[in-house]
C-alpha positions in Angstrom: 118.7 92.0 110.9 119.3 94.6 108.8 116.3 96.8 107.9 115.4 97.8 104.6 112.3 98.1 102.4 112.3 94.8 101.1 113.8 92.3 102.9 114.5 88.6 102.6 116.8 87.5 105.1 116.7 83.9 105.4 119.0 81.2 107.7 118.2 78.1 109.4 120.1 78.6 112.1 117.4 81.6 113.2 114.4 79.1 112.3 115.8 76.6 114.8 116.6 79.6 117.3 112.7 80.4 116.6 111.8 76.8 117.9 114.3 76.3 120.4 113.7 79.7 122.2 109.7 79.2 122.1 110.1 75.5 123.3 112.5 76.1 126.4 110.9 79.3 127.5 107.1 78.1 127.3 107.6 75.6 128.9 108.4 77.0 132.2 104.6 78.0 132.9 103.3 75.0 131.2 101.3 72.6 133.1 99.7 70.5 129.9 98.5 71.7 126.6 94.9 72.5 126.9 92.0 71.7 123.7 89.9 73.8 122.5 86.3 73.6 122.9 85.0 69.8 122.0 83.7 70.3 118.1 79.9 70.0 117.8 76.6 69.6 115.1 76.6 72.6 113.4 74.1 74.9 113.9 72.3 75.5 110.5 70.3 78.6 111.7 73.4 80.3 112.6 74.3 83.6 110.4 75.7 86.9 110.5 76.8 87.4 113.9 76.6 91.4 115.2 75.8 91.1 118.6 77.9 92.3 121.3 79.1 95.7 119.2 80.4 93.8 116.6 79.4 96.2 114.0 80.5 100.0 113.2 80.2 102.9 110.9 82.9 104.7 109.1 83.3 108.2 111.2 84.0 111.2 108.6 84.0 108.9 105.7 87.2 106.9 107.5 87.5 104.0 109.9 90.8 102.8 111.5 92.0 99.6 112.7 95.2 99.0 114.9 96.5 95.3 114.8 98.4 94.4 117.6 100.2 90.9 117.7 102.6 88.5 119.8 102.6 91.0 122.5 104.1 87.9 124.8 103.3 90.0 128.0 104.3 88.3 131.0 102.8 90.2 134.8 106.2 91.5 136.6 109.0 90.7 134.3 111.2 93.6 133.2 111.2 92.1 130.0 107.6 93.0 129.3 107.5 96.7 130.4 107.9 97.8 126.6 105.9 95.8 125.3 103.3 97.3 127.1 104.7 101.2 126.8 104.3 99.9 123.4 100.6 99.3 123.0 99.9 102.6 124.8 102.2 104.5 122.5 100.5 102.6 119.1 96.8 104.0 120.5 97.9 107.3 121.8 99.5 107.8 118.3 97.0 106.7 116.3 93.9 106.9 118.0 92.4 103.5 116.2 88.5 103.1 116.1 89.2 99.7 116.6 92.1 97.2 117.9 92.4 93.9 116.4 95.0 91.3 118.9 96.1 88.3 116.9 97.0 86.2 119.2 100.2 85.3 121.7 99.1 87.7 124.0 100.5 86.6 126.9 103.8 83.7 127.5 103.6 82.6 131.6 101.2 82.5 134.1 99.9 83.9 135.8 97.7 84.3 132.6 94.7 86.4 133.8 96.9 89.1 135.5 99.0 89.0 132.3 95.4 89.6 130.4 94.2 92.0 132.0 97.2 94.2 132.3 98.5 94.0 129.0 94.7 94.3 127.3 93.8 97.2 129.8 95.0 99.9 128.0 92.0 99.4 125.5 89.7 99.2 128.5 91.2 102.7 129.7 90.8 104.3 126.6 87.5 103.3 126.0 88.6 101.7 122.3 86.7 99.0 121.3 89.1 95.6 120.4 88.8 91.8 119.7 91.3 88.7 119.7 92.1 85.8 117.5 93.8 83.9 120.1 97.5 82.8 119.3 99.1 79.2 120.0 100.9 80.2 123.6 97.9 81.6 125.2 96.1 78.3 126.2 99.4 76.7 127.3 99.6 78.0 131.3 97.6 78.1 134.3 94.0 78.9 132.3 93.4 76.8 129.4 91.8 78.1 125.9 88.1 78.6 126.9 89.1 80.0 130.0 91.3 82.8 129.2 88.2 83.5 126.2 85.8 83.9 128.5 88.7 86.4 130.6 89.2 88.2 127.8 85.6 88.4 127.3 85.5 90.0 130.6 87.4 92.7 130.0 85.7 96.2 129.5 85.4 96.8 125.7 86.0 93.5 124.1 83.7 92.5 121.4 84.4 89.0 121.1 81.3 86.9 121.0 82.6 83.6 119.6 81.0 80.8 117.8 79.1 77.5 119.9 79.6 74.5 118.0 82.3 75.6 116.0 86.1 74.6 116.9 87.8 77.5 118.3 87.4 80.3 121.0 87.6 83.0 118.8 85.8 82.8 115.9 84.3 86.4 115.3 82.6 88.5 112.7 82.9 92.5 112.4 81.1 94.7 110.2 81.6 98.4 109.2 78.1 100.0 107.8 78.1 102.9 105.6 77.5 106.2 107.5 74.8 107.3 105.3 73.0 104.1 105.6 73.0 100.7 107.4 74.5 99.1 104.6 77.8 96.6 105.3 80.8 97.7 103.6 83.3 95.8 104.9 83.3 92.1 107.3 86.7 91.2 109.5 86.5 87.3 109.9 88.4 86.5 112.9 89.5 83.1 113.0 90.9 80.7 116.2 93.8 79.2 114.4 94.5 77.0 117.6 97.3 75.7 119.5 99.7 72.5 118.5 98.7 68.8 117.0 100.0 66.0 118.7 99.4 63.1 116.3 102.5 61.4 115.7 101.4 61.7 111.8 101.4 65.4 111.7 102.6 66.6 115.3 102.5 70.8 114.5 100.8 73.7 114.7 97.1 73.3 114.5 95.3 74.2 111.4 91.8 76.1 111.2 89.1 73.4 110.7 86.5 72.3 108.4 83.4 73.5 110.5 85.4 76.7 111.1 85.3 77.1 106.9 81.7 76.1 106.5 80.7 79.2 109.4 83.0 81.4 107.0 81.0 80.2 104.1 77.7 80.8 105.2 78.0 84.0 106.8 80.0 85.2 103.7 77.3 83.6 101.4 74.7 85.7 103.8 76.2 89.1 103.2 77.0 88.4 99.5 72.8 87.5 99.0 72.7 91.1 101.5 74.4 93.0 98.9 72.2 92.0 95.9 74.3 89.5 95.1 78.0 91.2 95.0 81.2 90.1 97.4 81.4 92.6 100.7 84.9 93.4 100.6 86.6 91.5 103.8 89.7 90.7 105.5 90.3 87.7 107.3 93.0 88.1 111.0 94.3 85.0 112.6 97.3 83.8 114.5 99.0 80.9 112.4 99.6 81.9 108.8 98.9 79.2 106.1 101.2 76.9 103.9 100.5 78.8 101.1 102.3 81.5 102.9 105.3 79.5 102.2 104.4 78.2 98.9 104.0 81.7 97.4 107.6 82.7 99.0 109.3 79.5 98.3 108.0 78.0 95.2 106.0 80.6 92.9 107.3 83.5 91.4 104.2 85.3 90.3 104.2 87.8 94.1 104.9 90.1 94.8 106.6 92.0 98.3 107.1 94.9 100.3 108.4 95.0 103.9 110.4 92.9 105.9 111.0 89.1 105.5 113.1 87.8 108.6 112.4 84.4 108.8 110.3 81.7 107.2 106.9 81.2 108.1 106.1 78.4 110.5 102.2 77.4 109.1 100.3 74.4 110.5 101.4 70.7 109.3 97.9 70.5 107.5 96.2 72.2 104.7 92.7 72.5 105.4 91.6 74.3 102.2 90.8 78.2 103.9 92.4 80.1 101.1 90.8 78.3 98.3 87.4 78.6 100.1 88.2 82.7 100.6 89.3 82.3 96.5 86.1 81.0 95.7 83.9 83.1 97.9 85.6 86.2 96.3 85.5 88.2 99.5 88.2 88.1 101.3 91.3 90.5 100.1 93.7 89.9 102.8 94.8 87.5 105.0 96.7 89.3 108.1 98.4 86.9 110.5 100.7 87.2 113.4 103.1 84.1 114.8 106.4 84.8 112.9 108.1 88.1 114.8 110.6 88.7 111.9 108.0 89.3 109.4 105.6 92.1 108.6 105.8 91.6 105.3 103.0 92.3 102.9 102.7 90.4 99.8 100.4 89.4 96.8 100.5 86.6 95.5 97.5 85.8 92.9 95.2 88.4 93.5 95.6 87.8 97.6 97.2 89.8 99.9 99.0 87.6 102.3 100.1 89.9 105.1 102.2 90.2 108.8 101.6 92.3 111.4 104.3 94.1 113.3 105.7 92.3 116.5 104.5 94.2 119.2 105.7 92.4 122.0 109.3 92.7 123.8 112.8 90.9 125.2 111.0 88.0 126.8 110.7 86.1 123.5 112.8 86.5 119.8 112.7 89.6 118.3 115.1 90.0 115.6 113.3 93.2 113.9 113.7 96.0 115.8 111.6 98.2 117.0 108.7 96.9 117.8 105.5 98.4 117.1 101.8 97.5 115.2 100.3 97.7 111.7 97.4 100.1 110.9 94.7 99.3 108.8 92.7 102.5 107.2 89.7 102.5 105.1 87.6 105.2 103.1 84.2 104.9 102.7 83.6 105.0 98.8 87.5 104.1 97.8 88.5 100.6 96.7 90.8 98.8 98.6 92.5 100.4 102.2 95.6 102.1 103.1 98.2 100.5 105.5 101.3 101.1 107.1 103.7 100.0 109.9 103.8 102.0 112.9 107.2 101.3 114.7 107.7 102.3 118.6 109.5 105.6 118.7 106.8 107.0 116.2 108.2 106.4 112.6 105.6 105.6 110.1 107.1 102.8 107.8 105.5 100.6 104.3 103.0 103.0 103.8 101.0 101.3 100.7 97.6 101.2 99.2 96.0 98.2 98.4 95.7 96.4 96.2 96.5 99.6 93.8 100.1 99.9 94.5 100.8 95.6 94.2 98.2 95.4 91.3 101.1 97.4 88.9 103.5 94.9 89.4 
């Protein structure tokens, strides 16, 4: 694919490649598709959930966040080695105060090895990080809960998760003010899940109700926190949404900056999460993972629909080349936050503040 600033490149043939590919390959370390965790009462007394690290202070009036997505590592295979040379380079570059993993971490079994190795590098540089699980990482020799609670395991994760609600990964991050212990910003981290098998609407799985109602109260508990006013929040998860494709496909009111390889590939089902975040008036972005020919950031309606930058290697599609991660930075006091792409190889690419630099257009 030819790389430019702003880049729609569109063909079904590479949609079905996308399918095919993931289809045939997966399926070589899949033993059955695991569920998630079986969905419960909710609990009302649940709220804001800080334990386990979960919340930080801006450092210098800054704070820095690394997202690193559809890594795909796979224990031995030559295919992999860059992916992981890739995550070192990302943290030795940028030296994040946190990572955020959005899911397809690993593709084969065996999956804790995979885990382990290609998460270490956080471990061994003592950087905090937390996952939103992606569709692929239930699907070999550990199931969904299981490779949580591995990841859990692992020296500097901050993943807590949510009883009684559907998912594994269901988190809540908070950065305070430096002078004070006031919240500033929340990262929602949601499980977006693994594949539907009803013959009505046989897809990718769709974040559910119970997941929208812990969003709601925990975002209704900082807003009452804050004297009444939205915290500003982003949202990270796998799968991106349908109205992903609806703002690309059938609205003309976005607007976009980066690279746009391939359509996005949401759930079958629309479970209402972005009008919930649109009424809530929190959330400013929605950063997802899933489609490895995107890292695209759009607006579309006073959202900021965004893709992180592959950051895996040759043992799954990867049509945008290099690969590499996308950086979040925020400044306490300023509106908004800065990111940008950083590729493997060190270039710095889409560099943009938002949503100052969309709001113009």
């Amino acid at each position: 694919m030819k790389k430019t600033a702003y880049t729609e490149n569109l063909t079904s043939s590479k949609r079905m490649n996308r399918r095919t590919f993931l289809k045939s390959t997966a399926a070589l370390g899949i033993g059955g598709l695991a569920s998630s965790i079986p969905q419960q009462a909710w609990a009302e007394e649940q709220t804001i959930n800080t334990a386990k690290n979960q919340t930080f202070k801006f450092k210098n009036g800054k704070f820095k966040v690394l997202q690193l997505t559809d890594t795909h590592y796979l224990t031995g295979d030559p295919r992999s080695e860059r992916a992981i040379k890739n995550v070192r380079e990302m943290l030795d570059l940028e030296k994040p105060d946190l990572v955020i993993h959005t899911g397809d971490i690993i593709f084969g079994k065996p999956a804790e090895k995979s885990l382990r190795e290609i998460l270490g590098p956080m471990a061994e540089r003592k950087i905090p990080f937390a996952v939103a699980m992606g569709n692929h990482d239930g699907q070999y020799d550990k199931n969904r809960r299981e490779v949580a609670d591995i990841i859990r395991s692992i020296p500097y994760n901050i993943n807590v998760g949510v009883e009684g609600v559907y998912g594994d990964t269901n988190d809540i991050i908070t950065i305070e003010s430096e002078k004070d212990n006031s919240t500033k910003w929340v990262f929602y981290l949601f499980d977006s899940g693994d594949w539907l098998k009803e013959p009505d609407y046989e897809g990718y799985d769709y974040i559910r109700h119970d997941q929208i109602d812990w969003y709601r109260k925990n975002s209704n508990a900082f807003t009452q926190k804050n004297n009444g006013k939205p915290v500003p929040s982003l949202a990270f998860f796998h799968i991106p949404l349908m109205e992903f494709t609806y703002a690309l496909r059938y609205d003309t009111k976005r607007f976009l900056r980066g690279n746009w390889g391939e359509d996005p590939c949401p759930p079958t089902v629309n479970s209402g999460l972005y009008a919930a975040m649109r009424e809530q008036k929190d959330v400013m972005a929605i950063v997802c993972g899933h489609d490895h020919d995107n890292d695209f950031a759009m607006q579309w309606r006073k959202m900021i629909f965004m893709f992180g930058r592959f950051s895996g290697c040759d043992i799954t599609y990867n049509n945008l080349k290099p690969n590499g991660a996308r950086v979040f930075e925020f400044t306490e006091g300023v509106d908004g936050f800065r990111s940008w792409i950083r590729e493997f190889g060190g270039v710095i690419s889409h560099n943009h503040k938002f949503p100052d630099e969309f709001n113009k257009y």
